[in-house]
C-alpha positions as CSV (number, residue, x, y, z in Angstrom):
1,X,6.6,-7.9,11.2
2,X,8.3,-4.7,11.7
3,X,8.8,-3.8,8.3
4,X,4.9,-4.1,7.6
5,X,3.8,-2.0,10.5
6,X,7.1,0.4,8.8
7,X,5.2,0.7,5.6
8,X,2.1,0.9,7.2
9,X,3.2,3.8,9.0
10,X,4.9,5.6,5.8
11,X,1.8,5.4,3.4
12,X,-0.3,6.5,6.5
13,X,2.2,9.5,6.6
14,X,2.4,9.8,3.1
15,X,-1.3,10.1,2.6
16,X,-2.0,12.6,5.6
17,X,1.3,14.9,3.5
18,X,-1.2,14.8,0.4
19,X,0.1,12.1,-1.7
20,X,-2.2,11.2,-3.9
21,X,-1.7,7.6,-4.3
22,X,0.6,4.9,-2.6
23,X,2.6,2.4,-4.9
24,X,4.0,-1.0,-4.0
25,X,5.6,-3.5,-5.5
26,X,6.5,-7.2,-4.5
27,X,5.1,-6.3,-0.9
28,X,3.5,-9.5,0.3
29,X,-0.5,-9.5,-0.2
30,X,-1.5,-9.1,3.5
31,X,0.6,-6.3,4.2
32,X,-0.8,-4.4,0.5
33,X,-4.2,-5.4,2.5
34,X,-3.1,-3.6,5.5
35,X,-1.9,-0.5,3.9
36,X,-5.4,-0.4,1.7
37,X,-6.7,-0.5,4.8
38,X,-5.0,2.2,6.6
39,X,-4.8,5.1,4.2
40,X,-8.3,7.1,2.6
41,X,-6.0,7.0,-1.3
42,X,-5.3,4.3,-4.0
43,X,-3.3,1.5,-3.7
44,X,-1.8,0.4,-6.8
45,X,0.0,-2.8,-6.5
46,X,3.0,-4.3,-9.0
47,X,2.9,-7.6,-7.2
48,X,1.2,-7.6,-4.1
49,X,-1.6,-9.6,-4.1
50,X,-5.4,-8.8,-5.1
51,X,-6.6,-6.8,-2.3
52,X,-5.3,-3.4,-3.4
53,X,-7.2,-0.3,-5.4
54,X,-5.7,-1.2,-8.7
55,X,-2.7,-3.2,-10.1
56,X,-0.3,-3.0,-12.4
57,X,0.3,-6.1,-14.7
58,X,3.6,-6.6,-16.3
């Protein structure tokens, strides 16, 4: 939906600013796949499904 291609659009930006690194949490698991997808950094996900860089387990 909208708020995916949204957050898509902000790690993109975020990563091509220099972040080093793009953190969600509770973002559903195809949209985490989506942002891996889209930006060159690590994902780290608290929440959001398998297909990130790393997670966070708490």
């Amino acid at each position: 939906g909208d708020d995916s291609q949204r957050l898509i659009e902000d790690a993109a930006a975020l990563s091509e600013a220099g972040a080093f690194g793009v953190l969600m949490e509770m973002v559903p698991a195809s949209t985490a796949a989506a942002v891996d997808a889209a930006v060159s950094i690590p994902t780290i996900g608290i929440g959001a499904g398998s297909t990130t860089t790393g997670q966070v387990l708490v």
